[in-house]
N, C-alpha and C positions, 0 to 999 in steps of 0.2 A: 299544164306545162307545155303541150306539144303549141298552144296558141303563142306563148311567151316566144319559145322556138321559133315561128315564124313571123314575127315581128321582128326579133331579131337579127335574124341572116334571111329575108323576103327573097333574097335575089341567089342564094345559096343552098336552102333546104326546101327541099318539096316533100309533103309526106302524100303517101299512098294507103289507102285505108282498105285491109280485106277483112272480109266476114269470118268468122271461126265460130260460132254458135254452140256452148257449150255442150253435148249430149245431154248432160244429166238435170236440164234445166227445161222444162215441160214449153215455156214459152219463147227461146232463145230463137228457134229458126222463125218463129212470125214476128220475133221481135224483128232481128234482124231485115225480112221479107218487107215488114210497115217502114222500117228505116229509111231502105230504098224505093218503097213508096213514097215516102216521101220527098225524096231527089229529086221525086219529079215537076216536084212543086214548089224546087227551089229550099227547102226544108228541113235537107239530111241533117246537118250537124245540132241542129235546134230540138228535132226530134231525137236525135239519138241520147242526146245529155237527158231528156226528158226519161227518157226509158232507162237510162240508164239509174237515174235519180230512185226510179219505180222498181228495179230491175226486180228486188224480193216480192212483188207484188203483182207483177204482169200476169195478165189474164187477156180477156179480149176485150171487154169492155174498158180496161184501163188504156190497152193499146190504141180503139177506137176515140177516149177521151181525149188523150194526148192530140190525136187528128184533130180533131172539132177545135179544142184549145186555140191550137196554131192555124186555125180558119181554110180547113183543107176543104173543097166539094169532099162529100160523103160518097156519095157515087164514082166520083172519078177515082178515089183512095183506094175505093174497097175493086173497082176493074185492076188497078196496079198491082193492088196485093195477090191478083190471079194472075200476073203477065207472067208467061214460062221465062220469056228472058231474063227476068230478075231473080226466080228460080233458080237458072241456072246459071246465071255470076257468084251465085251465092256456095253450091255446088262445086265450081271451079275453084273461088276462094277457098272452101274447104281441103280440096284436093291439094288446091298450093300449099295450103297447111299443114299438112299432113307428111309433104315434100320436104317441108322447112323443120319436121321435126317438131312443132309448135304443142305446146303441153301446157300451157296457162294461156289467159288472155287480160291484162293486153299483154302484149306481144312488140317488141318494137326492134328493127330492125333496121340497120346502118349501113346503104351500100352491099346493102347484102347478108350483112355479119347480124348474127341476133345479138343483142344488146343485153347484158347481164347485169350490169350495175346501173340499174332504171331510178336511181334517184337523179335528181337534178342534176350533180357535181359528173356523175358519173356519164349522163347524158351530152354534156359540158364536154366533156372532156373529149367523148368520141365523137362530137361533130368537131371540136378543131383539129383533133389529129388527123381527120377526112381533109378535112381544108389544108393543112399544114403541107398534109400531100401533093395538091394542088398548087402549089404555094400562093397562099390565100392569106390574108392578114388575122388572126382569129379577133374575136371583140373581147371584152372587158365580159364576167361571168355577169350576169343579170338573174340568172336563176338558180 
């Protein structure tokens, strides 16, 4: 939905992606850690869907799979997945999270406003009344 989104208004909506890494889910922070290893190689959004597909299933070696898959160097994957800097993006997103009051994921947020009515129509609706404000022309509903 969010890729429809940006096709859409390209020149009007940017989405910002943070980390929330469930607690209660054994593989969630190295999911997320691989994820942005994967960034590094060009790869987040490919890798993430991927994991996300796996999500009841992650372990390390499925994590590891998915890399190989998407023709990552093994070596240079497994250095990123050490880098304290992506540690601690990941850290900070959690802390914005936490800020934000955030209690499921996904999580999506409008200018600020956490967004409550996450189906299409509802989505729809609060990017044109963003626009509206703006005074922006809104499109035709596509999603």
């Amino acid at each position: 939905m969010l890729e429809q989104v940006l096709e859409k208004y390209p020149e009007d909506v940017k989405i910002a992606f943070k980390n929330f890494p469930f607690p209660g889910h054994k593989y969630a922070m190295k999911a997320a850690i691989a994820a942005l290893a994967a960034h590094s190689q060009g790869k987040f959004w490919k890798f993430h869907d991927m994991l996300f597909k796996n999500y009841n299933q992650l372990n390390d070696e499925i994590i590891f799979d998915i890399a190989l898959l998407l023709g990552f160097d093994e070596t240079e994957f497994k250095k990123k997945m050490e880098d304290s800097a992506i540690q601690e993006r990941i850290r900070q997103d959690i802390s914005d999270g936490q800020r934000s009051a955030i209690r499921a994921t996904p999580s999506v947020f409008i200018n600020g406003r956490l967004l409550r009515n996450q189906t299409p129509q509802g989505l729809q609706t609060a990017i044109d009344r963003e626009l509206l404000k703006l005074g922006k022309k809104v499109a035709k509903p596509a999603f």
